[in-house]
PALUM-99065 format. One record per atom (N, C-alpha, C): residue number from 1; atom name; x, z, y. Coordinates in nm, 2 decimals, decimal comma. Each point is the difference from the previous one (the first is absolute). Example, Ala and Ser with C-alpha at 12.3 -4.5 7.8 and 13.67 -1.06 7.14 Angstrom:
REM PALUM-99065
REC  seba  timi       u       w       v
REC     1     N    1,32    0,78   -0,57
REC     1    CA   -0,09    0,00    0,12
REC     1     C    0,09    0,00    0,12
REC     2     N   -0,04   -0,07    0,11
REC     2    CA    0,09    0,00    0,11
REC     2     C   -0,08    0,08    0,11
//
This chain:
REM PALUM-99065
REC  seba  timi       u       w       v
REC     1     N   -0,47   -1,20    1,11
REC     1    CA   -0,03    0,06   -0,13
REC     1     C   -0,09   -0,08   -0,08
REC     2     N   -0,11   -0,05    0,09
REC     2    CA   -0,13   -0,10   -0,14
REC     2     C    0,13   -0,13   -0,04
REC     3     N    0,09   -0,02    0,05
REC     3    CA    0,08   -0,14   -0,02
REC     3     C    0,06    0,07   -0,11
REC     4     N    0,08    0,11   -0,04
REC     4    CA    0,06    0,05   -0,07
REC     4     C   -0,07    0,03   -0,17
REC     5     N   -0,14    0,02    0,00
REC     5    CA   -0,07    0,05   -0,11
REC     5     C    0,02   -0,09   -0,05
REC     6     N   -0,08   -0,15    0,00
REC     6    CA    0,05   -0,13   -0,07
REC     6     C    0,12   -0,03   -0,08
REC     7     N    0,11    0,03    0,09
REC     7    CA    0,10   -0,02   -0,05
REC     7     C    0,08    0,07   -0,12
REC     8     N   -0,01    0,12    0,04
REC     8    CA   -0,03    0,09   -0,10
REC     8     C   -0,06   -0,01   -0,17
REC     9     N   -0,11   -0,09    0,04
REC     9    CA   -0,07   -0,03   -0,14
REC     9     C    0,06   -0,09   -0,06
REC    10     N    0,06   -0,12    0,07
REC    10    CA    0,08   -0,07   -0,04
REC    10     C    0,18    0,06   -0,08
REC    11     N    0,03    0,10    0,03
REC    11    CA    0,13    0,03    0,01
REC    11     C   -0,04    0,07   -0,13
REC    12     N   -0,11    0,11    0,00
REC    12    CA   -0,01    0,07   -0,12
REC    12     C   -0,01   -0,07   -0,15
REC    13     N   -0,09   -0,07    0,07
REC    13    CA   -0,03   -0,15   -0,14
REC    13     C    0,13   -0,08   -0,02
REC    14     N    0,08    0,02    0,02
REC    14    CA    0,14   -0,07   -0,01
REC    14     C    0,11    0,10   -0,04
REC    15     N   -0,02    0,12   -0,01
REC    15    CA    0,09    0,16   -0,02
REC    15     C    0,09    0,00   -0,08
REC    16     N   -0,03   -0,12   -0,10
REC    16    CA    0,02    0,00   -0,16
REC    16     C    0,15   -0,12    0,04
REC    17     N    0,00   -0,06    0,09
REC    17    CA    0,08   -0,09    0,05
REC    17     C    0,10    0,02    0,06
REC    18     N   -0,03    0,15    0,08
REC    18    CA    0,12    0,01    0,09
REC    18     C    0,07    0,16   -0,04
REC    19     N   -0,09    0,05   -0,05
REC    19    CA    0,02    0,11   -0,03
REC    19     C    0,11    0,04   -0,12
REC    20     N    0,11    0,05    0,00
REC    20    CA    0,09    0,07   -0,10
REC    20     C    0,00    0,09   -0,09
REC    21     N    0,06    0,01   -0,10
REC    21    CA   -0,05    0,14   -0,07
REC    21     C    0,02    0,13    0,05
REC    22     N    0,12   -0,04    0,06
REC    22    CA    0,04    0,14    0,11
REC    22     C   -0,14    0,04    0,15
REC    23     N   -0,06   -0,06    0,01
REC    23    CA   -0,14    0,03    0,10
REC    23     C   -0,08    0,07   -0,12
REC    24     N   -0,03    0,02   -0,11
REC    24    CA   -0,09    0,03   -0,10
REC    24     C    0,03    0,14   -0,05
REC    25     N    0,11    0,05    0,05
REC    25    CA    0,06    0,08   -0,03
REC    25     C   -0,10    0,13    0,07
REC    26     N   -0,01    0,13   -0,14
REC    26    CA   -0,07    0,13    0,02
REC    26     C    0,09    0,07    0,02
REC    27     N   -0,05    0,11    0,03
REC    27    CA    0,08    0,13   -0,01
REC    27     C   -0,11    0,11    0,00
REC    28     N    0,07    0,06   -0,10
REC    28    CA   -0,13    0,11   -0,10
REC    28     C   -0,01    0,15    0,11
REC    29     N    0,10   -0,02    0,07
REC    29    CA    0,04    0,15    0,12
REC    29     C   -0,12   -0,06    0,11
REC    30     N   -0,03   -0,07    0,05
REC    30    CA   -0,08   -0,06    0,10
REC    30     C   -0,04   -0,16   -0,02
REC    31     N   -0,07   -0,09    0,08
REC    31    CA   -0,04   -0,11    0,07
REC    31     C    0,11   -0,10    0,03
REC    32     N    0,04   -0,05   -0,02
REC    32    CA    0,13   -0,12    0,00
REC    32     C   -0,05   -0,08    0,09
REC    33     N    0,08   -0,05    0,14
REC    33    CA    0,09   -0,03    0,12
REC    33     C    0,07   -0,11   -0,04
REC    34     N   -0,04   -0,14   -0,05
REC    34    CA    0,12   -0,07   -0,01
REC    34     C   -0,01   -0,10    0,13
REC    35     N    0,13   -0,05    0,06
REC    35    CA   -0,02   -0,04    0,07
REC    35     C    0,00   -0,19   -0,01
REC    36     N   -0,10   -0,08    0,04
REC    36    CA    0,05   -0,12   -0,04
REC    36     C    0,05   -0,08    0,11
REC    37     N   -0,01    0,02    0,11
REC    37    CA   -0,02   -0,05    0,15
REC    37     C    0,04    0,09    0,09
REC    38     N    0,10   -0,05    0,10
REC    38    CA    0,01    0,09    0,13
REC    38     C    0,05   -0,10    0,06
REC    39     N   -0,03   -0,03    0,13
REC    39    CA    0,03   -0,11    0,13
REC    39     C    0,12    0,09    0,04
REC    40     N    0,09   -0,11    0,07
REC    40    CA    0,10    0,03    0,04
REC    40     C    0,00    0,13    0,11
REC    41     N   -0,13   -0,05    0,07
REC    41    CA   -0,01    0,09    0,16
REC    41     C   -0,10    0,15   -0,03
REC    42     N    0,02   -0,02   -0,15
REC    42    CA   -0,08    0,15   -0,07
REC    42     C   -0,22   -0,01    0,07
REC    43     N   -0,01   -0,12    0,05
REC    43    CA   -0,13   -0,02    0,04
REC    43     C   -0,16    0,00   -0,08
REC    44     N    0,10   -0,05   -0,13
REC    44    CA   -0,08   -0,02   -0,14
REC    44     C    0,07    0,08   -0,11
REC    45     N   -0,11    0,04   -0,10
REC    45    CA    0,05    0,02   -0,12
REC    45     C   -0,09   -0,03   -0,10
REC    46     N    0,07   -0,03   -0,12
REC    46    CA   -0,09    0,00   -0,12
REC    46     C    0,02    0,05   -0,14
REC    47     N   -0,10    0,06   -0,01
REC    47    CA    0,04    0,14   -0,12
REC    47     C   -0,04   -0,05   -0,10
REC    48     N    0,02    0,02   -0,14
REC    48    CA   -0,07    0,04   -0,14
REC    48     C   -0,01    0,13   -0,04
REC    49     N   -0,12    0,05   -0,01
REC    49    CA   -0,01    0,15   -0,04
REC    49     C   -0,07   -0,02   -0,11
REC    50     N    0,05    0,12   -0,12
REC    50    CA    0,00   -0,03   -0,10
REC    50     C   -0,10    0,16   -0,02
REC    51     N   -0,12   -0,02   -0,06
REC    51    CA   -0,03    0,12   -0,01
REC    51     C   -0,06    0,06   -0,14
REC    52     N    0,06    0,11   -0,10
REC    52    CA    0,01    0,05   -0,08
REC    52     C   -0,12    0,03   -0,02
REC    53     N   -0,12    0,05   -0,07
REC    53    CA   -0,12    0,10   -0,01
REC    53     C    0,07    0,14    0,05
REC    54     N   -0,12    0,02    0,05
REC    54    CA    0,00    0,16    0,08
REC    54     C    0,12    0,01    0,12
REC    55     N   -0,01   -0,11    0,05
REC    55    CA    0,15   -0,03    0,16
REC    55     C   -0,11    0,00    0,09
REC    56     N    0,06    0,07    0,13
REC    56    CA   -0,12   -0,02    0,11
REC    56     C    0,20    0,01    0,11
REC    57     N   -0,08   -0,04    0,12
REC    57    CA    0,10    0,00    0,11
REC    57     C   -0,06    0,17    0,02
REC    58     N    0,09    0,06    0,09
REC    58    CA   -0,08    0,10    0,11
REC    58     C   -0,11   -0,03    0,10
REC    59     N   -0,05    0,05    0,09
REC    59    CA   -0,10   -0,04    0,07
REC    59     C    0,09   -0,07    0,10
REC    60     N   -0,04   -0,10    0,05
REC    60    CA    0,07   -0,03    0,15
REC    60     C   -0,03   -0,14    0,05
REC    61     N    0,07   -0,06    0,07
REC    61    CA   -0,03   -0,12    0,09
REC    61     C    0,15   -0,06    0,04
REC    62     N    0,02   -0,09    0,03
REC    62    CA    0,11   -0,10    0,08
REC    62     C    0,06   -0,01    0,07
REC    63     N   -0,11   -0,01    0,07
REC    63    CA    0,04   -0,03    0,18
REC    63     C    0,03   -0,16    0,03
REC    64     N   -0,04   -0,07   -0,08
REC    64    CA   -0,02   -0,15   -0,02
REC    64     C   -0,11   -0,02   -0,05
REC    65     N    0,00   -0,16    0,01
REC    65    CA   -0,09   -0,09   -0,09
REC    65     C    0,01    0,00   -0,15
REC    66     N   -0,08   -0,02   -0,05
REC    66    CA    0,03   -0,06   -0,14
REC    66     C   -0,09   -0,10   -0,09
REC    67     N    0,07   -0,10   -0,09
REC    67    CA   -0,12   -0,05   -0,10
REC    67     C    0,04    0,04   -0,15
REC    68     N   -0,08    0,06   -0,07
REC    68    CA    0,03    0,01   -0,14
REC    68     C   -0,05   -0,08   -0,11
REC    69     N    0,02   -0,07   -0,09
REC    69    CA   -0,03   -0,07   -0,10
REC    69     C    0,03    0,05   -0,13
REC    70     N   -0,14    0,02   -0,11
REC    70    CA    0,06    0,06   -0,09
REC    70     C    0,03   -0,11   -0,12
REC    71     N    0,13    0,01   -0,03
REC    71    CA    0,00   -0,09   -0,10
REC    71     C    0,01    0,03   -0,21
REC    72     N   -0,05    0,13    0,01
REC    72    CA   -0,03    0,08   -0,12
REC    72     C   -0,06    0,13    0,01
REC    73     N   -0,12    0,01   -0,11
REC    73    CA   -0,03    0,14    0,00
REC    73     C   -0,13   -0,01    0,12
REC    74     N    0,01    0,13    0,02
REC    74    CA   -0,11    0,04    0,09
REC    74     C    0,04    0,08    0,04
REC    75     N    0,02    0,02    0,19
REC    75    CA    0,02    0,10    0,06
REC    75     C   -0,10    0,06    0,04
REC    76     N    0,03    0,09    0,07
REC    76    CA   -0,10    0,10    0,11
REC    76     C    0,06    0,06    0,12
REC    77     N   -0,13    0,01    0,10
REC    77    CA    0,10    0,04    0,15
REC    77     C   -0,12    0,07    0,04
REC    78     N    0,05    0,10    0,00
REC    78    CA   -0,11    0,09    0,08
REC    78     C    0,00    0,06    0,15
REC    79     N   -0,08   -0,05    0,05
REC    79    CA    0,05    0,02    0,19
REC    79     C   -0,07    0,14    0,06
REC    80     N    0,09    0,00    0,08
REC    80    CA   -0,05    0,12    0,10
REC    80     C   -0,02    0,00    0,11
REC    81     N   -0,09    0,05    0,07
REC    81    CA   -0,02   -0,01    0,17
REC    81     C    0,07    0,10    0,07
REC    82     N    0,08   -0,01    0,09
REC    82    CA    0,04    0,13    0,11
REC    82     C   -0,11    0,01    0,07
REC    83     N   -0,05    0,14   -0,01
REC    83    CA   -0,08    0,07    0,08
REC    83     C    0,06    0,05    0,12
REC    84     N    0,09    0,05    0,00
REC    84    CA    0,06    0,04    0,14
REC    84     C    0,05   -0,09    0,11
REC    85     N   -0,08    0,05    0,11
REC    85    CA    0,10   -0,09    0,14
REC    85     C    0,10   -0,07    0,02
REC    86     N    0,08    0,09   -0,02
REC    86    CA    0,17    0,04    0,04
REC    86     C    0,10   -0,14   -0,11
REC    87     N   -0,04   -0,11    0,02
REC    87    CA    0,12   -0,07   -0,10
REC    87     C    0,14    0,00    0,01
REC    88     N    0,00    0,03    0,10
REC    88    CA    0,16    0,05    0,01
REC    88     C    0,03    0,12   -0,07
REC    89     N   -0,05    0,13   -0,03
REC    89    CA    0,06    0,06    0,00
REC    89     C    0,01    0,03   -0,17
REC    90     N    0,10    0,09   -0,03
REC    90    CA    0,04   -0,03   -0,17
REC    90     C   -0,08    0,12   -0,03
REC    91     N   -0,08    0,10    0,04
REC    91    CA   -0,04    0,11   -0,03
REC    91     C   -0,18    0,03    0,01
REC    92     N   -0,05    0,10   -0,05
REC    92    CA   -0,16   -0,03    0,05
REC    92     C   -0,06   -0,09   -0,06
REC    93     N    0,04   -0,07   -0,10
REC    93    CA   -0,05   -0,14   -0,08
REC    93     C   -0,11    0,03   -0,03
REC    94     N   -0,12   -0,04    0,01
REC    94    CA   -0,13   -0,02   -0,09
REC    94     C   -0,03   -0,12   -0,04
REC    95     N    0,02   -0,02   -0,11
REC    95    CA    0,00   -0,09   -0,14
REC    95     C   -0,16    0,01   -0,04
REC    96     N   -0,10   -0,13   -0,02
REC    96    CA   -0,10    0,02   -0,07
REC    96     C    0,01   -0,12   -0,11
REC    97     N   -0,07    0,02   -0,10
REC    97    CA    0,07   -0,09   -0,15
REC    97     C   -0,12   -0,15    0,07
REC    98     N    0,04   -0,10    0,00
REC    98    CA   -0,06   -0,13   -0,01
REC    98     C   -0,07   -0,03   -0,10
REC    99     N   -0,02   -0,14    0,00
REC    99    CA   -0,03   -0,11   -0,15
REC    99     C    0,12    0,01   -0,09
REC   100     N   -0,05   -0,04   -0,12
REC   100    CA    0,14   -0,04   -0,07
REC   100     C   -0,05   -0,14   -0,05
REC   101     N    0,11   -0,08   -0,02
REC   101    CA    0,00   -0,17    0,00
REC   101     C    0,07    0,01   -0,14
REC   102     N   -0,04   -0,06   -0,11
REC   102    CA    0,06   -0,03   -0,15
REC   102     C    0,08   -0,20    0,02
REC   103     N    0,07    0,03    0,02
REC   103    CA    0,07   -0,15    0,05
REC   103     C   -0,01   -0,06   -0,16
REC   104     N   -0,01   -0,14   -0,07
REC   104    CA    0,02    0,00   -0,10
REC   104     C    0,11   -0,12   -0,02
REC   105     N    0,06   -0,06   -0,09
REC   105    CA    0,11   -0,15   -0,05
REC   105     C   -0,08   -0,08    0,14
REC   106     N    0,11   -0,03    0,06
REC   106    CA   -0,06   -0,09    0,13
REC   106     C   -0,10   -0,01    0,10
REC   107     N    0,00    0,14    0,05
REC   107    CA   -0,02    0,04    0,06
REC   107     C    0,08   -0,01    0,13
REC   108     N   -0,05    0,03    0,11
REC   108    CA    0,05   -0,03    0,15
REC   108     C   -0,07    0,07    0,09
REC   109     N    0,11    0,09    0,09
REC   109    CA   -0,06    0,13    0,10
REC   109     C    0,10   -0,05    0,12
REC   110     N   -0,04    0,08    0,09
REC   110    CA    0,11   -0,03    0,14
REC   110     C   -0,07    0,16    0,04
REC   111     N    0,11    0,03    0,11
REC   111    CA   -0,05    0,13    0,13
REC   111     C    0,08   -0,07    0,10
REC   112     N   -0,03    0,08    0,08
REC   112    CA    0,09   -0,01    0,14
REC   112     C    0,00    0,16    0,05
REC   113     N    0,09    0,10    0,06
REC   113    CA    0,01    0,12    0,04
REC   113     C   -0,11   -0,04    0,11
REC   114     N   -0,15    0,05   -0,01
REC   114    CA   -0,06   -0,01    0,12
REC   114     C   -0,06    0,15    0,02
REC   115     N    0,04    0,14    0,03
REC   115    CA    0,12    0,03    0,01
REC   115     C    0,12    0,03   -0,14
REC   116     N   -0,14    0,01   -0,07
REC   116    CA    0,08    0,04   -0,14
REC   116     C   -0,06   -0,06   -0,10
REC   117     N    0,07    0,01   -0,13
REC   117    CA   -0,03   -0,11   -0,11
REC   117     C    0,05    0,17   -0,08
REC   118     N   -0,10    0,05   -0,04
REC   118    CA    0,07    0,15   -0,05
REC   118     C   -0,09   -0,04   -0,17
REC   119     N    0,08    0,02   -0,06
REC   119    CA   -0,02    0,01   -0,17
REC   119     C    0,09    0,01   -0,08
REC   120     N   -0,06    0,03   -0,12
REC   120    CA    0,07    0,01   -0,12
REC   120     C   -0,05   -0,08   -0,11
REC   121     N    0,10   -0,03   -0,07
REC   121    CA    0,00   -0,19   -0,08
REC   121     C    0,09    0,10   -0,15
REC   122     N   -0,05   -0,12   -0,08
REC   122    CA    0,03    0,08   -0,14
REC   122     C   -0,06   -0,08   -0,13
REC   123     N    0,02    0,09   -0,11
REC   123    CA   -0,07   -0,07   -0,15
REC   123     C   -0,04    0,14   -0,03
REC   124     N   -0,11    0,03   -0,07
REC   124    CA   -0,07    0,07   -0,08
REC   124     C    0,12    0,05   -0,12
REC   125     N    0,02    0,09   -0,07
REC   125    CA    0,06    0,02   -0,15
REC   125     C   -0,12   -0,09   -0,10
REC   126     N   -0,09   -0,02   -0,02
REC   126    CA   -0,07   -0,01   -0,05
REC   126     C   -0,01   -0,20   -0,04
REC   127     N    0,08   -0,02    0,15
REC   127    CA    0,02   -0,17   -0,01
REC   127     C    0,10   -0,03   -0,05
REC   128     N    0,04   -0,15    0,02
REC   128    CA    0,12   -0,06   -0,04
REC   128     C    0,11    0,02    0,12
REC   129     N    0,10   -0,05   -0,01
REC   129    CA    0,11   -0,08    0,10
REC   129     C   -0,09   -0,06    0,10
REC   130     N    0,06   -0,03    0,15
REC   130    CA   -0,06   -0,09    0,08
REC   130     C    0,14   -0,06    0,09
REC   131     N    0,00   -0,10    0,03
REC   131    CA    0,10   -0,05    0,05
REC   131     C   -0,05   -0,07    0,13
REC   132     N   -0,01    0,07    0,14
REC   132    CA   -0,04   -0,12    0,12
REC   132     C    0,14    0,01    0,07
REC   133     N   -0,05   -0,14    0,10
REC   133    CA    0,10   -0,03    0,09
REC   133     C   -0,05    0,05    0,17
REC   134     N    0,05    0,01    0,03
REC   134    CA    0,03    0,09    0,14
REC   134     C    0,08   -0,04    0,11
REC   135     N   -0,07   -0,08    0,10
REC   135    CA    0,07   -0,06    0,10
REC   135     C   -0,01    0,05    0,13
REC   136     N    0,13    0,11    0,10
REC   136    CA   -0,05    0,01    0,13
REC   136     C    0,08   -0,07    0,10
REC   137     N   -0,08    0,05    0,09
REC   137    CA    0,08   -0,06    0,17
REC   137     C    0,13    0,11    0,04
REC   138     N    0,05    0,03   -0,13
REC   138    CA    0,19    0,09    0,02
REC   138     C    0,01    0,01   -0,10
REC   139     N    0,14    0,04    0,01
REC   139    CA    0,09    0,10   -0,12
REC   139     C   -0,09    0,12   -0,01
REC   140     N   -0,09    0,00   -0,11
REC   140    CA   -0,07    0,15   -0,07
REC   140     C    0,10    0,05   -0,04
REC   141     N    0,09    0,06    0,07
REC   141    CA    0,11    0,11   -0,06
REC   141     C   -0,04    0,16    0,03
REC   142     N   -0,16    0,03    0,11
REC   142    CA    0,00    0,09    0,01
REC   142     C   -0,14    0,01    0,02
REC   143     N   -0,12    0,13    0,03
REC   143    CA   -0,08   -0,01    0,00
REC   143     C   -0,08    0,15    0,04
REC   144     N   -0,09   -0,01    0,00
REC   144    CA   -0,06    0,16    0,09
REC   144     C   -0,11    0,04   -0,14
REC   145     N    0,09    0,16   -0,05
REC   145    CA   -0,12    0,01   -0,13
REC   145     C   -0,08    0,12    0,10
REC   146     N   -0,12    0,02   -0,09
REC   146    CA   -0,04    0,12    0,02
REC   146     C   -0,06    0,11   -0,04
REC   147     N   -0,02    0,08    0,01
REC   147    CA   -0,01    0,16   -0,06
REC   147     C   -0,13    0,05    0,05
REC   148     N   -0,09    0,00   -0,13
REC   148    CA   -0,17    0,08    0,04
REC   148     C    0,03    0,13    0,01
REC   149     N    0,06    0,03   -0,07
REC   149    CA    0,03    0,18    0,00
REC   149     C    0,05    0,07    0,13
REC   150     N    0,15   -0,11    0,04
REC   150    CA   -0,01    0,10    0,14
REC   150     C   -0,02   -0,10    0,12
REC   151     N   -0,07   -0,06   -0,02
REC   151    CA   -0,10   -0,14    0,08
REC   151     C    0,16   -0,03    0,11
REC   152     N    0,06   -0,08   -0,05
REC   152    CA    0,12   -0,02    0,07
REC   152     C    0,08   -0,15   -0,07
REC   153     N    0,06   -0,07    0,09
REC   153    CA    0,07   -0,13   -0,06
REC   153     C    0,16    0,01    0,05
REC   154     N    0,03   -0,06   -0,11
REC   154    CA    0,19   -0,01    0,07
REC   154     C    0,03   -0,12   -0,06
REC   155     N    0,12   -0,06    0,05
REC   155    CA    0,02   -0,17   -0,03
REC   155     C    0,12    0,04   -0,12
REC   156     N   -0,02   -0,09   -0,12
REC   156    CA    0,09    0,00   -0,10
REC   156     C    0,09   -0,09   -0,01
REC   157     N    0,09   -0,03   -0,05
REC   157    CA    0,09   -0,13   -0,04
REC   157     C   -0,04   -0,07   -0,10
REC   158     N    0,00   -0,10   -0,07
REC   158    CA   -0,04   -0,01   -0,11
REC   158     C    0,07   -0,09   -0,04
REC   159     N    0,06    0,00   -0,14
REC   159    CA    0,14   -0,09   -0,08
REC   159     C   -0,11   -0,08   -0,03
REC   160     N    0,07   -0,13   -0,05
REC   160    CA   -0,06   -0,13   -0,10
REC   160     C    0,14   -0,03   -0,07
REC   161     N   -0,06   -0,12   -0,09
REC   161    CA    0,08   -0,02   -0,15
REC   161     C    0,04   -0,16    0,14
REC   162     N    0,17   -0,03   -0,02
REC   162    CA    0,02   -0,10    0,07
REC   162     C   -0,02   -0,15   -0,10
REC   163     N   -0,02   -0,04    0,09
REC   163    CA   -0,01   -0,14   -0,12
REC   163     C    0,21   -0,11   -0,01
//
C-alpha cells in the first residue's frame, strides 16, 4: 500500500493525459462510476468518479484495498468505527461516526479492510464538481452498504459507465 500512494500522485498529476471525456462524465441521478481500467484477471480496477455537489455514496466499505487520488474539486469521507464484535454478522451493527478527511486537487489516501474501511465519501451541495481516481485490489462491482436505522448491512451490486 505505502508503494501504491506515490504512484498515485504521479498518475493523478498526469489525469489530464490519459483521461477521456467519457471518464468526466456526471450524472445528476447519483455519483458517476466510469470505468478506466480493469485487468484481465478482474485483480485491479481503476475508476473515475465524477462527483456532482450534494453526491455522497451510501455508508459502506469494500472488502479490498484501495488508493484514491483527487484530481478535481474537493472531496470528503467521513469514517466510521464498528462497535460491535460480531464482523461477520450482517445484523446488530453499531456504527459510531469517525473523523472526516476534506481530500483536496491532489490529494492521496489509501485503506486496507483492517477489518473494515466503513465510510461515506461525497461533495457538499454547497461545493463544486470533484473528480478523483480510485484504484482497488478487484473488480468494485459490489460492496457492503449500511443502515444506522435498522443497524444492519447487505452487499449491493454496483454498475459503472464502461470505458
Amino acid at each position: 500500500m505505502l508503494a501504491l500512494a506515490p504512484l498515485m500522485l504521479d498518475l493523478i498529476s498526469r489525469a489530464t493525459a490519459f483521461l477521456e471525456p467519457r471518464h468526466y462524465f456526471g450524472d445528476p441521478r447519483g455519483y458517476a462510476r466510469n470505468l478506466v481500467y480493469q485487468a484481465p484477471d478482474a485483480s485491479l480496477s481503476l475508476y473515475s468518479l465524477v462527483w456532482l455537489p450534494g453526491q455522497w455514496t451510501p455508508i459502506h466499505d469494500h472488502g479490498s484495498w484501495g488508493v484514491v487520488g483527487v484530481v478535481e474539486g474537493v472531496l470528503e469521507e467521513r469514517s466510521y468505527v464498528r462497535l460491535s464484535p460480531d464482523r461477520h454478522s450482517d445484523h446488530d451493527i453499531e456504527l459510531a461516526r469517525g473523523g472526516t478527511v476534506l481530500l483536496t486537487q491532489g490529494a492521496v489516501t489509501s485503506f486496507v479492510p483492517n477489518p473494515d474501511h466503513i465510510h461515506v465519501t461525497g461533495v457538499p451541495a454547497e461545493r463544486r464538481r470533484a473528480v478523483s481516481l480510485h484504484l482497488y485490489g478487484r473488480m468494485m462491482s459490489s460492496f457492503n452498504v449500511y443502515d444506522l436505522e435498522t443497524r444492519s448491512r447487505r452487499r449491493i451490486e454496483v454498475a459503472h459507465n464502461e470505458s
